[in-house]
C-alpha positions as CSV (number, residue, x, y, z in Angstrom):
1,X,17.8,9.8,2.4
2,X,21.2,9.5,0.1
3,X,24.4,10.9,0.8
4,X,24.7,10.3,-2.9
5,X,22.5,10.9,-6.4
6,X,20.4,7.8,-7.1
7,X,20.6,4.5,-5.6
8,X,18.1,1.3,-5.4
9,X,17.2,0.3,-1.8
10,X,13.8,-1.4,-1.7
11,X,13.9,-4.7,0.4
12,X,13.7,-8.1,-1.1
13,X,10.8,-8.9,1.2
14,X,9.2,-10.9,-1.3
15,X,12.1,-13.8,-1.2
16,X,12.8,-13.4,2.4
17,X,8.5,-14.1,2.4
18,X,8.9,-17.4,0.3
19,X,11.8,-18.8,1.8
20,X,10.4,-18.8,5.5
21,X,6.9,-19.8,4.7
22,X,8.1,-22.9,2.3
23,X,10.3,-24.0,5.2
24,X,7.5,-23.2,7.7
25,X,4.9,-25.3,5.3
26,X,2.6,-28.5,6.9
27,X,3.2,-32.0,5.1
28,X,0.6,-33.5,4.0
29,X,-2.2,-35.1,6.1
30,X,-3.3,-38.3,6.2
31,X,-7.0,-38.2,6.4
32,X,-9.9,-40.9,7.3
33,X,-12.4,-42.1,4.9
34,X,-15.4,-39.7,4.5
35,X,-18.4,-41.5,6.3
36,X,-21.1,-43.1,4.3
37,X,-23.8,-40.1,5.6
38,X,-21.0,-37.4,4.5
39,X,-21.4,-35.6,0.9
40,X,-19.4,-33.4,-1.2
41,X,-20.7,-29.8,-0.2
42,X,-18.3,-27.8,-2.9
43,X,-19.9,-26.2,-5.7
44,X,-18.5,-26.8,-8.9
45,X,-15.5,-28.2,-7.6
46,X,-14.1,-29.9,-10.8
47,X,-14.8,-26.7,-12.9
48,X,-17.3,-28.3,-15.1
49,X,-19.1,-25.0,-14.9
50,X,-16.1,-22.2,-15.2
51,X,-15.5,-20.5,-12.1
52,X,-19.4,-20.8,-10.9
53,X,-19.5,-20.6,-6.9
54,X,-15.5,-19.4,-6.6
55,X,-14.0,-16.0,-6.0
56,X,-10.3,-15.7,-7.2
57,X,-8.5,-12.3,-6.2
58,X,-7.8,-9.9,-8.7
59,X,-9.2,-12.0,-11.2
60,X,-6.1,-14.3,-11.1
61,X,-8.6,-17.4,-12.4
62,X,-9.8,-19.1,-15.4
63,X,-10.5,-22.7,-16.2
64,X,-8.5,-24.6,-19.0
65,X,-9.2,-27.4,-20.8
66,X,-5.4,-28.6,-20.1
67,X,-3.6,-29.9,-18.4
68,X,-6.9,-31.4,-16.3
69,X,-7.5,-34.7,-14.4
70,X,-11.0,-35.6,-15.0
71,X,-13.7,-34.1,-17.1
72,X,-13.7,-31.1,-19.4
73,X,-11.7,-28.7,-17.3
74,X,-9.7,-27.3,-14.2
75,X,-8.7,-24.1,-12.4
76,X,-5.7,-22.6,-13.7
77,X,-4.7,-19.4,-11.4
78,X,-1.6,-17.1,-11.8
79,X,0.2,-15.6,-8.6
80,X,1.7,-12.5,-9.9
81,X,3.8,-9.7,-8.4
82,X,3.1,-10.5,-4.8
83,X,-0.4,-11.9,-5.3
84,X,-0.6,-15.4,-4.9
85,X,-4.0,-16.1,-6.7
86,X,-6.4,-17.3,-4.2
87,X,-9.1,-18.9,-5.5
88,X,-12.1,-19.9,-2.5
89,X,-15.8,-20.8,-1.9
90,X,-17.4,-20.2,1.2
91,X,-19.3,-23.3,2.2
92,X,-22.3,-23.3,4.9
93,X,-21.2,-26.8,7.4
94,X,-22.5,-27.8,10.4
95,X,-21.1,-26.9,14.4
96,X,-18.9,-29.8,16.0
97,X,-18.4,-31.7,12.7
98,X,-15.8,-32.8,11.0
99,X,-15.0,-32.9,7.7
100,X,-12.6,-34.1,4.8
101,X,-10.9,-31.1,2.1
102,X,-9.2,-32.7,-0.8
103,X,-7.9,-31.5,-4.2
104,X,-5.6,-32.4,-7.1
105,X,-3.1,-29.9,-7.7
106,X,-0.2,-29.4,-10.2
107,X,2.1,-26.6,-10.2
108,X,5.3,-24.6,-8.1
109,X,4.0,-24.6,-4.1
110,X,0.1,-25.2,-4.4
111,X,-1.7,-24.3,-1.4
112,X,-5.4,-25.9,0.0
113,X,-6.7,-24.8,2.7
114,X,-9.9,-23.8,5.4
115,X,-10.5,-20.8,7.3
116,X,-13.8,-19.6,9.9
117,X,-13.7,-23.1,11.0
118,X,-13.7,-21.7,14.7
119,X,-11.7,-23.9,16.2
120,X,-8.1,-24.5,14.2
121,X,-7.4,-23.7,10.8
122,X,-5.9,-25.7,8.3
123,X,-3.8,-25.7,5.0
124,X,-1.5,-28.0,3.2
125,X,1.0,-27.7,0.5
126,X,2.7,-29.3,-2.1
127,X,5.7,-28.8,-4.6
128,X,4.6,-30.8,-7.9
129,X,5.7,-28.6,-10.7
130,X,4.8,-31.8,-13.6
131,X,2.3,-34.0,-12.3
132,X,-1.0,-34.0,-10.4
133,X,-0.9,-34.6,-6.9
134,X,-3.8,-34.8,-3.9
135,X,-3.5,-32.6,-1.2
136,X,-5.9,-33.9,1.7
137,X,-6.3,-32.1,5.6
138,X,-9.3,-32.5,7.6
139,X,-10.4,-30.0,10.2
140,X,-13.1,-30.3,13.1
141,X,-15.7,-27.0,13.2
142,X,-16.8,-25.1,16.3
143,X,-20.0,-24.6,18.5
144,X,-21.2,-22.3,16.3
145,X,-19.3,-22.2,13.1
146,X,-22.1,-22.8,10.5
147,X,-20.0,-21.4,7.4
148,X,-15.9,-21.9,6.2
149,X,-14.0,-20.9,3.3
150,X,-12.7,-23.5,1.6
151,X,-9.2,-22.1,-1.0
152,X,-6.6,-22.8,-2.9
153,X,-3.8,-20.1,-3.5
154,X,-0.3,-20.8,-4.9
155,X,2.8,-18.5,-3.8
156,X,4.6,-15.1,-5.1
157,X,6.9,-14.8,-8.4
158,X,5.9,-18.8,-9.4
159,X,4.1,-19.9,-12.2
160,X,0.4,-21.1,-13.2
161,X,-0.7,-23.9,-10.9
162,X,-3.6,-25.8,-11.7
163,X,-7.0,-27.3,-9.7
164,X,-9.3,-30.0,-10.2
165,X,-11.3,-31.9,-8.4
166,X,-11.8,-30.2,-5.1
167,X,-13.8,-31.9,-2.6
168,X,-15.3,-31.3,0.9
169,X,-16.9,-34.1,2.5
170,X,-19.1,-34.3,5.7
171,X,-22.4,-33.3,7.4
172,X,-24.2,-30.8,5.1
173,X,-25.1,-27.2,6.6
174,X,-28.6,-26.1,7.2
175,X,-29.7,-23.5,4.3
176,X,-28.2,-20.3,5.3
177,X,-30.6,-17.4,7.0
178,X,-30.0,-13.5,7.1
179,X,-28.4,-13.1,10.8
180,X,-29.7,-11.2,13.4
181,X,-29.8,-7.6,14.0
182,X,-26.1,-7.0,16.4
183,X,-26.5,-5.8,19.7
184,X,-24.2,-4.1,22.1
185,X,-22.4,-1.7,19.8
186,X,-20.5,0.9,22.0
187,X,-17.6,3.0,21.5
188,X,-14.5,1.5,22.6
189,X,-11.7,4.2,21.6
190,X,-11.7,7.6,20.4
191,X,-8.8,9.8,18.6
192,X,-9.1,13.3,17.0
193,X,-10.2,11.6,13.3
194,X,-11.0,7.9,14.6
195,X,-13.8,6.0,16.3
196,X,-12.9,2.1,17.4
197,X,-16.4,0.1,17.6
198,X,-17.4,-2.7,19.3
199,X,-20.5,-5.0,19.3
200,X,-21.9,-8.3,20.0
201,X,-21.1,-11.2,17.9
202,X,-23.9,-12.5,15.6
203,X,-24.6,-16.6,15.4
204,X,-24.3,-17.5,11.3
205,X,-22.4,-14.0,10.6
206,X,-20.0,-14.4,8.0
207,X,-19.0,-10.1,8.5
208,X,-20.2,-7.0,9.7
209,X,-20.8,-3.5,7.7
210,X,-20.1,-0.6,9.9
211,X,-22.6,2.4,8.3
212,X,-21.9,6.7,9.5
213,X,-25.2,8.9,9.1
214,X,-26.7,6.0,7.2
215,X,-23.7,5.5,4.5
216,X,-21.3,2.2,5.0
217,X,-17.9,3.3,5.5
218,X,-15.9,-0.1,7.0
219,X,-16.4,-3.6,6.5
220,X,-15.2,-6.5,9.7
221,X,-14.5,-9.4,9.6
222,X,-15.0,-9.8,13.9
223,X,-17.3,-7.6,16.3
224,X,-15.2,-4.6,15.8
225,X,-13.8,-1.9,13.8
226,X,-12.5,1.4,13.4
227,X,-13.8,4.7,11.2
228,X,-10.8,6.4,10.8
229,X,-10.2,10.0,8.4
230,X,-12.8,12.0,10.7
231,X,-13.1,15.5,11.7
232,X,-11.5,16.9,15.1
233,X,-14.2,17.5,17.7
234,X,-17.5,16.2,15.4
235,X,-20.3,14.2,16.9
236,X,-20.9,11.4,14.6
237,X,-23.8,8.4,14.2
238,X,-23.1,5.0,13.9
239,X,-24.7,2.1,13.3
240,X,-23.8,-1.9,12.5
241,X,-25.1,-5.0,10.3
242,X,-24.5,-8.9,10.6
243,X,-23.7,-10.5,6.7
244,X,-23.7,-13.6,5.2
245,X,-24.4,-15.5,2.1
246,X,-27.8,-15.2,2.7
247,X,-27.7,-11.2,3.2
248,X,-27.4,-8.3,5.0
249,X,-29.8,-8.0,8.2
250,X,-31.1,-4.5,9.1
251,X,-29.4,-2.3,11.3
252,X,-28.7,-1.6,14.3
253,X,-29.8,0.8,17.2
254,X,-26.8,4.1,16.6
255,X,-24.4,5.2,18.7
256,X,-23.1,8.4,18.9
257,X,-19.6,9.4,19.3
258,X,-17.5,13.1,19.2
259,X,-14.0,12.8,18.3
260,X,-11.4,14.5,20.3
261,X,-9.7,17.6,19.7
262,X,-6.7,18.2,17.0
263,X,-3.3,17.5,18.8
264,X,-0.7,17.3,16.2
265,X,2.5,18.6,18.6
266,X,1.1,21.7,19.5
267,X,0.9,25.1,18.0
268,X,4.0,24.7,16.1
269,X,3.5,28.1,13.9
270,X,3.9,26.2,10.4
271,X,1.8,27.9,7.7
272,X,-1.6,26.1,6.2
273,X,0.8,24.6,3.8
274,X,4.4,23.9,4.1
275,X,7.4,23.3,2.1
276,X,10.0,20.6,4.0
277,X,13.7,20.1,2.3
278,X,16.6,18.7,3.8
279,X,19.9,20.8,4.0
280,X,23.1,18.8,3.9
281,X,25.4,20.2,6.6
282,X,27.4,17.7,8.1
283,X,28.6,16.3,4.2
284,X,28.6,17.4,0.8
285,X,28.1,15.1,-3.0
286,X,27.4,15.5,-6.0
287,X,25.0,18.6,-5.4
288,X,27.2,20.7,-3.7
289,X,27.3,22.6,-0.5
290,X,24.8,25.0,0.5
291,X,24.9,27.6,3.3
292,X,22.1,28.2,5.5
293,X,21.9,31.6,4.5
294,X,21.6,31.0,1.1
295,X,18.5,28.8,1.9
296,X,15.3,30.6,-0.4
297,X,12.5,31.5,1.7
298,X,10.0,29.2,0.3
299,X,11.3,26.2,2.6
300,X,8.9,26.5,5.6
301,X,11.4,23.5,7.5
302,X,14.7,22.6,7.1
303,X,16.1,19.4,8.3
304,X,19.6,19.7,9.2
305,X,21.6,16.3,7.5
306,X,22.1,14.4,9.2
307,X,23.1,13.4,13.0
308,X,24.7,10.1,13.4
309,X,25.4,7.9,15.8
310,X,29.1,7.1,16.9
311,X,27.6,3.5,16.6
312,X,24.8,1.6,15.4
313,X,23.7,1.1,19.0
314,X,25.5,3.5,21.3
315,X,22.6,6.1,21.4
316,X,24.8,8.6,21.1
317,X,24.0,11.2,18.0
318,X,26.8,13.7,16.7
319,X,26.7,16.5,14.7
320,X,28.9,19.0,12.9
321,X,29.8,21.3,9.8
322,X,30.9,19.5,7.1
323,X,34.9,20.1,7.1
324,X,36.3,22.4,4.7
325,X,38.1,20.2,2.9
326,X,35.4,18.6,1.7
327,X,32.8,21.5,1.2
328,X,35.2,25.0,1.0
329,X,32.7,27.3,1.2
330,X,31.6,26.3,4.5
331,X,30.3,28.6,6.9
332,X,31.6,29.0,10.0
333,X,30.1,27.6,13.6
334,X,29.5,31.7,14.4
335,X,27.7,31.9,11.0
336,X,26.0,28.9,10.5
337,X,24.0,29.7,14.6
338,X,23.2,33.2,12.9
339,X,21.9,32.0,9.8
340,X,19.5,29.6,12.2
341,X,18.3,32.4,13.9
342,X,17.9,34.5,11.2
343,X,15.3,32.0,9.5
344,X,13.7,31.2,12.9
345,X,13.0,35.4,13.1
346,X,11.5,34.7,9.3
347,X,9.0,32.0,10.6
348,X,10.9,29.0,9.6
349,X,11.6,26.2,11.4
350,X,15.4,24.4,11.5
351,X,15.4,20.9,13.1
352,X,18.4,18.5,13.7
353,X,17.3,15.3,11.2
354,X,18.4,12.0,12.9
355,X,19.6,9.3,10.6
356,X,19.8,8.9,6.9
357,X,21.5,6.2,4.9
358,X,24.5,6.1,6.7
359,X,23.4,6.7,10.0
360,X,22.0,3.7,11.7
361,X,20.2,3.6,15.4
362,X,19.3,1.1,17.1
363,X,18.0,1.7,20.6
364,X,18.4,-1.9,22.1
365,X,19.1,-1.0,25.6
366,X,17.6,1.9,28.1
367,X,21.5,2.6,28.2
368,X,21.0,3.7,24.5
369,X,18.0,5.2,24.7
370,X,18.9,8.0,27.6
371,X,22.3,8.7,25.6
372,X,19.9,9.4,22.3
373,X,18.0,11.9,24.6
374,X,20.6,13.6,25.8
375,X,22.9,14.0,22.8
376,X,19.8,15.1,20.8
377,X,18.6,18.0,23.6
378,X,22.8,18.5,23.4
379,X,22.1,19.4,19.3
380,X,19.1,21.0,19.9
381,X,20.4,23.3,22.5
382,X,23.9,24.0,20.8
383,X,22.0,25.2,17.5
384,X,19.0,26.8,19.1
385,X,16.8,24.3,16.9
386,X,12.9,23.8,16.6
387,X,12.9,20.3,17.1
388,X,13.8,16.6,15.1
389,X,13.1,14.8,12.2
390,X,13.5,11.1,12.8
391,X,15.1,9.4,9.4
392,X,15.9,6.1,10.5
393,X,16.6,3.7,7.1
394,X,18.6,0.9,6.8
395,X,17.8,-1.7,9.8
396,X,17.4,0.6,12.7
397,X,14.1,-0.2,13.0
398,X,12.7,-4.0,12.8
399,X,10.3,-6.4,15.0
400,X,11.0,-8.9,17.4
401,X,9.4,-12.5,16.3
402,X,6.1,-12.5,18.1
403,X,5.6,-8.6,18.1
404,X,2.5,-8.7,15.9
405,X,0.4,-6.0,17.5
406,X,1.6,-2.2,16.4
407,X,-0.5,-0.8,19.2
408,X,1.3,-2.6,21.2
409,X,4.8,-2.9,20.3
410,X,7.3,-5.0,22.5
411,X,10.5,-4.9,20.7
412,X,13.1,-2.7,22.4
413,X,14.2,-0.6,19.5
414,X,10.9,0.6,18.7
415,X,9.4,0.8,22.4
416,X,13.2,2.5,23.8
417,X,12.7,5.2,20.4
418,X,9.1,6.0,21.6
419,X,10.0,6.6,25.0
420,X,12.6,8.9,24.1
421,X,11.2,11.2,21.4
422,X,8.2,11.9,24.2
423,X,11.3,12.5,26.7
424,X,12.0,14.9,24.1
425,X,8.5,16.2,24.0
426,X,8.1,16.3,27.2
427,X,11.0,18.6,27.7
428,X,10.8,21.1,25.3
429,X,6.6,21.4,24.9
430,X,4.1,22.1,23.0
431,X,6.0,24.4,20.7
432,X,8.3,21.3,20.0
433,X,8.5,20.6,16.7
434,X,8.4,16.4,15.5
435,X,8.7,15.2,11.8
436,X,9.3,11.9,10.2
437,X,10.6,10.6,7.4
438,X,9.9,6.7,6.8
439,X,10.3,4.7,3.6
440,X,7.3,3.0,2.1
441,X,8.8,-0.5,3.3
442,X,8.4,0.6,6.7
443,X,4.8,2.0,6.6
444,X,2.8,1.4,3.8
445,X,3.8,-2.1,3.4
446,X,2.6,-3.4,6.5
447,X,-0.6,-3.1,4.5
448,X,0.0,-6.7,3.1
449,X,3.2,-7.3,5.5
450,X,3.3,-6.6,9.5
451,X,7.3,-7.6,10.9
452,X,8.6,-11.3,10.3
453,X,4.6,-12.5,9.8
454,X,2.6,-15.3,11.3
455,X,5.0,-17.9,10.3
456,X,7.8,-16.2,10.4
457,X,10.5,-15.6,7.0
458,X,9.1,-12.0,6.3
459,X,11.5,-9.0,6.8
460,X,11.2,-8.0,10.5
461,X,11.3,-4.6,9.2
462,X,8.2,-4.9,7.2
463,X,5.5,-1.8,8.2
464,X,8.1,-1.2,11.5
465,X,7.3,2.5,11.8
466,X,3.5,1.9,12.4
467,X,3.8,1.3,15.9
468,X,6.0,4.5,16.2
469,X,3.7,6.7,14.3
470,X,0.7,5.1,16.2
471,X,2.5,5.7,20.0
472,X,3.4,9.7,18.5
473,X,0.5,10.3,16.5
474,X,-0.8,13.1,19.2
475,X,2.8,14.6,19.2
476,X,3.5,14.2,15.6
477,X,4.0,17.7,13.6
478,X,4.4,16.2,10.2
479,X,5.0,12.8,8.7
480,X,6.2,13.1,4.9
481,X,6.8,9.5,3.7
482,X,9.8,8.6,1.2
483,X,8.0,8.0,-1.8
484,X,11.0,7.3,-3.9
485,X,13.4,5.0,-3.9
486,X,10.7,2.4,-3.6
487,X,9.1,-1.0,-5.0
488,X,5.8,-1.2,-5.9
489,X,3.5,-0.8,-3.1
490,X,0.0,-2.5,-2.3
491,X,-2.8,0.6,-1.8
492,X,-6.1,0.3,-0.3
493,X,-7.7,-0.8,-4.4
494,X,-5.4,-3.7,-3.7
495,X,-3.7,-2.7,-6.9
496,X,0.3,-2.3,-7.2
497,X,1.2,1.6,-7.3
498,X,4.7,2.0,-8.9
499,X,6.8,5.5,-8.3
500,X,7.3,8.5,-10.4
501,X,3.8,9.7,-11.7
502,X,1.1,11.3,-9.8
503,X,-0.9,8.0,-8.7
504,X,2.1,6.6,-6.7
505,X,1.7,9.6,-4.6
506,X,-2.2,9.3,-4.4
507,X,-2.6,6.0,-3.1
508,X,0.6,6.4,-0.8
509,X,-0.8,9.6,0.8
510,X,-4.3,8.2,0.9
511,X,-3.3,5.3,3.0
512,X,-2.3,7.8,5.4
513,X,-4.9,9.8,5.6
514,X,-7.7,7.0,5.6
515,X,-6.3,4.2,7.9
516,X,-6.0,0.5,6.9
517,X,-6.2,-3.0,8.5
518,X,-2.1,-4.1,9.5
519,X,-1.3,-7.3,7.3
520,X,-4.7,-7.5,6.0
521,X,-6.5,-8.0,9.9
522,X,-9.4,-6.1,10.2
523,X,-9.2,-6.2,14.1
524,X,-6.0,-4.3,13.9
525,X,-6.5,-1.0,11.9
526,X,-3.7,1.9,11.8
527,X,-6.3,5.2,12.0
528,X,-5.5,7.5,9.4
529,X,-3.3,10.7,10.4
530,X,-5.3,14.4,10.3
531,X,-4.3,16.0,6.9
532,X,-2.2,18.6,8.2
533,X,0.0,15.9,10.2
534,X,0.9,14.7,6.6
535,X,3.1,15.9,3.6
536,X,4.4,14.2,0.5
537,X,7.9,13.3,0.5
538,X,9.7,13.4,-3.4
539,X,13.2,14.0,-4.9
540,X,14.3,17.4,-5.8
541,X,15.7,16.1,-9.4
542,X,16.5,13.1,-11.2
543,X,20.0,12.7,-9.8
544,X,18.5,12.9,-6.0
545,X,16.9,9.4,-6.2
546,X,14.9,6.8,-7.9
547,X,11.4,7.8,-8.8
548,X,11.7,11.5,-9.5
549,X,8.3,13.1,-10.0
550,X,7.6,16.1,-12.9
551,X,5.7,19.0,-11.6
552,X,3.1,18.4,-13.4
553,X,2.4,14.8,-12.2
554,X,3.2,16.6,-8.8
555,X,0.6,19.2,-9.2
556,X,-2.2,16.1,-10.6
557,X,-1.5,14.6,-7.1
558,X,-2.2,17.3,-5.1
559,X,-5.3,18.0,-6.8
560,X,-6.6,14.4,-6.5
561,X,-6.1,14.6,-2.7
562,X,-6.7,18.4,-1.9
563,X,-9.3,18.8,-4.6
564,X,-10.3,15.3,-5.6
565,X,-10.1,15.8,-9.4
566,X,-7.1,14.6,-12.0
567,X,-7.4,11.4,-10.0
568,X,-7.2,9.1,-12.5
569,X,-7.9,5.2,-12.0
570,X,-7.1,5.6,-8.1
571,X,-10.6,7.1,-6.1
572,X,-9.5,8.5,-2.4
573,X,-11.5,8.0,0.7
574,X,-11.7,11.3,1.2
575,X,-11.2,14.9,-0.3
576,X,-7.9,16.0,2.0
577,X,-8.2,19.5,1.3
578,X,-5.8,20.3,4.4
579,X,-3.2,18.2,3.6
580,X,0.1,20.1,4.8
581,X,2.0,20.3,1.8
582,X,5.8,18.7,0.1
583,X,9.0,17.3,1.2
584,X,11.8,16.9,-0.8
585,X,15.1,15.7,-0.8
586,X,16.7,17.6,-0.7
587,X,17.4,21.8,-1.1
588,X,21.0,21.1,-2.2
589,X,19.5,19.1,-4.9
590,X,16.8,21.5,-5.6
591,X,19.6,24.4,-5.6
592,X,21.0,22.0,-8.5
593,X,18.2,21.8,-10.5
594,X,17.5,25.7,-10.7
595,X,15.0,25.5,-7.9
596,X,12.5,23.6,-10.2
597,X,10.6,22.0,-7.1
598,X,10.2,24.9,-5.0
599,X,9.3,27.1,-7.5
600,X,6.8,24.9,-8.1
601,X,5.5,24.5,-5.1
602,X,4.9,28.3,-4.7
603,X,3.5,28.7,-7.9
604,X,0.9,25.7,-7.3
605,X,-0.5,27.0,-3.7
606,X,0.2,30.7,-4.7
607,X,3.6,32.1,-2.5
């Protein structure tokens, strides 16, 4: 959240991406001769035939007629935004074999590559912007690996790169057959809206469909997967199929599963649907000062702005009037307590927010982490308050290298904030009232991006709320993502979303809700929140930052997810009919703008 009107934060992640994984990138191999009993096994791999037998993402092919090495034509394939135009072919081999991947590329970091080899995965690279240059690796496959992808991809924000004559030499495969039934499928994990599966792997599977009452709703990769956006104590069936190029083999015998009963923090009191806004307290800008009496009655929570540490890593969170020098019609300490009171009497709930631009946390040490929980109960006593709203921005939250599992974080920062907001929890109850407020960088984004990545060179703070929400999910009251002030963002089409109209906040929101597979692995899913845990997070007005939203764009969102119509391109995975409600920054801004967000919000859901 800004002190001031609008600013542009969004991350660079993109370059920090590139530079790492070029500097992290294998030379070139030096491969043996094909034997004389090896043949080619690609498909069309000198493009005679267009793009017959290859699958490039998001359409990101074509074949040219120049530049080309040999015959009538190549692969050209455009990376853009931060799609890097994979082109692959999945290609049935034989177990323990080896066998020989070569192509001739041109173009700005070209990329070939082999994947499902079961045992280790290979890819090259080259930089050879002007002329044509083979790439060769080799790769040995498993015991039981009877299919591999084969793929070429080049890299984010470069140009065309072109293909031709792509070759895989060695033993060819048997003809591919429909895999077995899969056996063994049991529940491993159950949450109030989530089911984790498991099951037996299945010889000559190339994936797994994951069907609920007879209608597929995942798709695996591996012998497991989750069903996430489900119904609070519901028994539901489930059943699982082996694929591969061949087909799809029948299903399995079901399981049955009942999901737990809501949590959410407790019975916190909030109305079906809620209006958030932050109240700046402790400072004043170019919206003006605004006394907690004077707050309308159509905010449901006020976040107090902001508590701040004395430093970045002390642990230690202050909080106070703004002075009257800067905002003269302060109330006083006296006043301010009574206002709180008053509003809590009205139903409303006042929390202390934690964070914001300015104010930076980073829990590094135990040391840190007991002096956040007792400065925070301090606050929360002092001022009589519901509860907190964590708002750490900036780099207070980030991932250790190595820390590539969300449900099970390791980095100190993120397990020392955990431990204390259930400190904090545990303390005050059930009544205890716990909202957040990420930016899309650090939530949504782990979609494509999960901390500094396999290879390292991605921003460490890349999707570093996940494992936060994840460890809190059961305590959480409300989580209303920052959608403003943000880059594009990946959703679940795989299509970029961009801020400020009504599908931005569809496919943010409906990542939430739904669930979605960390950095792309399928073993790995974040389960989607309950509805009512989740609100959408704008700017009041224009001035309070980038990617302010009309009402009526506002009010085509909320139908989409609440009603599932004015959804435009964008289809949910479900219709999230109680989906809690709106955040905003902030009510100062609001105030500004003649109360043109709230009064919308009432208007819409009928206050």
């Amino acid at each position: 959240m800004e002190r001031t009107g609008t600013v542009v934060r969004f991350s660079r992640l993109l370059a920090a991406c590139s530079a790492g994984l070029l500097a992290a990138g294998a030379l070139v191999a030096s491969a043996p001769a094909a034997g004389a009993a090896d043949v080619d096994l690609v498909r069309n791999g000198g493009f005679e035939a267009g793009l017959d037998g290859w699958n490039c993402a998001n359409s990101s092919g074509a074949t040219v007629t120049a530049p080309k090495r040999t015959g009538a034509s190549a692969l050209k394939a455009t990376p853009a935004g931060s799609d890097h135009a994979k082109c692959s072919q999945t290609i049935t081999v034989k177990p323990n074999s080896t066998y020989t991947l070569s192509a001739w590329v041109q173009g700005s970091y070209v990329y070939l590559g082999a994947s499902g080899t079961g045992t280790t995965d290979v890819s090259t690279w080259t930089q050879s912007p002007d002329v044509w240059k083979q790439l060769t690796t080799t790769f040995t496959t498993g015991p039981s690996t009877t299919s591999v992808s084969v793929y070429t991809h080049g890299w984010y924000g470069t140009p065309d790169y072109y293909v031709d004559d792509l070759s895989l030499f060695g033993p060819g495969g048997e003809p591919v057959v429909i895999p077995a039934v899969p056996g063994g499928l049991k529940t491993t994990a159950l949450t109030s809206t989530s089911v984790a599966l498991s099951w037996n792997a299945v010889s000559g599977a190339s994936g797994y469909h994951v069907y609920r009452g007879g209608t597929k709703v995942a798709t695996a990769t591996g012998p497991s997967a989750t069903v996430t956006g489900l119904t609070p104590s519901t028994a539901y069936s489930f059943q699982v199929t082996a694929t591969n190029a061949a087909g799809e083999s029948a299903k399995s015998a079901a399981v049955t599963a009942t999901t737990t009963e809501g949590g959410g923090g407790g019975d916190t009191g909030l109305p079906a649907r809620a209006l958030v806004g932050y109240l700046h307290s402790s400072f004043a800008n170019g919206s003006g000062y605004t006394r907690m009496a004077d707050v309308p009655d159509s905010w449901d929570v006020i976040n107090l702005a902001f508590g701040e540490p004395t430093s970045v890593t002390s642990g230690d969170i202050r909080f106070s009037l703004c002075p009257v020098a800067e905002c003269p019609n302060v109330e006083s300490e006296a006043e301010f307590k009574a206002a709180i009171k008053a509003k809590q009497a009205a139903g409303k709930k006042v929390l202390i927010s934690i964070g914001g631009q300015n104010g930076q946390v980073q829990l590094g040490s135990t040391a840190a982490r007991d002096a956040f929980v007792t400065s925070v109960s301090k606050i929360i006593d002092t001022y009589g308050l519901d509860g907190l709203d964590i708002d750490f921005e900036g780099h207070s939250l980030s991932l250790n290298t190595g820390d590539t599992d969300f449900r099970n974080p390791t980095s100190p920062v993120i397990v020392n904030l955990i431990s204390a907001v259930k400190s904090l929890k545990a303390k005050y109850g059930s009544d205890f009232v716990l909202t957040m407020a990420p930016e899309t960088f650090f939530v949504q984004l782990g979609y494509q991006f999960y901390g500094s990545g396999p290879w390292g060179g991605q921003d460490p703070r890349a999707g570093a709320y996940l494992p936060v929400i994840h460890a809190l999910r059961d305590d959480l009251t409300l989580l209303h993502v920052q959608d403003y002030n943000s880059g594009p963002i990946m959703g679940l089409d795989n299509q970029y979303h961009t801020m400020g109209g009504a599908d931005f906040h569809i496919a943010m929101t409906d990542m939430l809700l739904a669930g979605f597979p960390v950095a792309g692995d399928t073993t790995k899913v974040f389960p989607g929140l309950r509805p009512d845990q989740v609100a959408i997070g704008l700017p009041a007005s224009t001035q309070a930052g980038n990617g302010h939203t009309t009402p009526a764009e506002v009010n085509k969102a909320l139908n989409c997810l609440i009603k599932k119509t004015d959804c435009g391109s964008y289809q949910t995975h479900g219709t999230w009919s109680g989906l809690r409600g709106l955040m905003t920054w902030s009510i100062n801004w609001d105030r500004f703008n003649n109360w043109e967000f709230s009064k919308n919000f009432d208007a819409y859901f009928g206050n």
